[in-house]
C-alpha positions as CSV (number, residue, x, y, z in Angstrom):
1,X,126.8,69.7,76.9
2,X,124.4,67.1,75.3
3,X,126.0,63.3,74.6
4,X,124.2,62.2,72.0
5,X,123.0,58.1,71.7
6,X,122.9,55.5,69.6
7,X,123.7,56.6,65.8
8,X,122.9,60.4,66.8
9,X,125.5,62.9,65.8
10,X,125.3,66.1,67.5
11,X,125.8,70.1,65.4
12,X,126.4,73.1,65.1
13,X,124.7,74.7,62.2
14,X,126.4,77.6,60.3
15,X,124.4,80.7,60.2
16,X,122.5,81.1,56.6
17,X,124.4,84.0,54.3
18,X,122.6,87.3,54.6
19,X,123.7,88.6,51.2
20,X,123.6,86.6,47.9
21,X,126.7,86.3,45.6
22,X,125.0,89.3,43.4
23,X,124.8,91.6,46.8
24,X,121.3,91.0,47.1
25,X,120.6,91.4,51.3
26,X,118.0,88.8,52.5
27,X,115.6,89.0,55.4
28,X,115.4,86.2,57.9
29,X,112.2,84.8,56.2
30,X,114.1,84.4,52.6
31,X,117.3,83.0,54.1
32,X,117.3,79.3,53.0
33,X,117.6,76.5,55.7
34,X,121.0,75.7,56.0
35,X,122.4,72.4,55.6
36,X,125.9,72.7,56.6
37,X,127.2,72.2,60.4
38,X,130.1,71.2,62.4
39,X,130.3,68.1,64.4
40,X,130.1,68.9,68.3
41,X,129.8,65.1,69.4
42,X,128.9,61.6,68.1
43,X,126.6,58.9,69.8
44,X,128.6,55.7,70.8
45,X,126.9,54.0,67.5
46,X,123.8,51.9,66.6
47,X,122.8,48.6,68.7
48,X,122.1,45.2,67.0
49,X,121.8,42.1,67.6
50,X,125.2,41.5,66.9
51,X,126.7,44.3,69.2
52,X,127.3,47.7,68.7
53,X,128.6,49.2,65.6
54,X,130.5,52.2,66.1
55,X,130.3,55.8,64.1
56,X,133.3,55.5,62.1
57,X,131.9,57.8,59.0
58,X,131.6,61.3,61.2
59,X,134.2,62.7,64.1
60,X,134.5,65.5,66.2
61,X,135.1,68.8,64.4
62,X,134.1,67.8,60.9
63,X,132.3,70.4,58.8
64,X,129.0,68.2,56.9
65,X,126.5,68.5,55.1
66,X,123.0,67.0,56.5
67,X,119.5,66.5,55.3
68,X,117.3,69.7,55.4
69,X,114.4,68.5,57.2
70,X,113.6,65.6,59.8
71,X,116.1,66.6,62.7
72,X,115.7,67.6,65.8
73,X,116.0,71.0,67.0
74,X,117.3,71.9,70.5
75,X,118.9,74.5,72.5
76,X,120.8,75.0,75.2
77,X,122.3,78.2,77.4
78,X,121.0,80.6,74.5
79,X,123.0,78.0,71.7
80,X,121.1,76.1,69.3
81,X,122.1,72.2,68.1
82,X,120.8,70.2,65.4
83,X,120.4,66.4,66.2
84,X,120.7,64.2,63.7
85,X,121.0,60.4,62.4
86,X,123.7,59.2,61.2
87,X,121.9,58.0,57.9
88,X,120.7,61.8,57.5
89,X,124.7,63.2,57.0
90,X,125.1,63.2,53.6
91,X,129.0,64.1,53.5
92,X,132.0,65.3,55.1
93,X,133.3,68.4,53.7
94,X,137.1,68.4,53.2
C-alpha cells in the first residue's frame, strides 16, 4: 500500500458512468474525467514552522470530490490511485 506525506491524501477514483441518464452508451474517449473518489489514506499533515498541522478535513473511507486536473496518477498491482493535495478536495460527500 502507498502512505501518502505531508498534506497528500491518497484515492480511489470511481469508474466514469458508461450510459448517460437518457440511455445514451459512451465510449471510453467521451466518458468525462471523474472527480469523485474514496479516501484510501491520508498523509500525517503539512509541516511549518510552527509544527505539524494535521489533516483533520478528510479521513479514511470518505467518498470526495477533488479537482479534475493537477494530480498525480499512479498505480499499483494492476489498481490505479489518484494523489492529491489536500487544498485540491473540494468536499466530502455525506
Amino acid at each position: 500500500m502507498i502512505r501518502p506525506l505531508h498534506d497528500n491524501i491518497l484515492l480511489e477514483v470511481e469508474e466514469a458512468e458508461d450510459v448517460t441518464a437518457s440511455g445514451i452508451i459512451l465510449t471510453d474517449s467521451n466518458k468525462e474525467k471523474p472527480t469523485i473518489g474514496k479516501v484510501i489514506a491520508v498523509g500525517p499533515g503539512k509541516q511549518t514552522h510552527k509544527g505539524l498541522i494535521p489533516l483533520e478535513s478528510v479521513k479514511v473511507g470518505d467518498r470526495v470530490i477533488f479537482e479534475k486536473y493537477g494530480n498525480s496518477e499512479v498505480k499499483i498491482d494492476d489498481q490505479e490511485y489518484l494523489i492529491v493535495a489536500e487544498d485540491k478536495i473540494l468536499g466530502v460527500i455525506e
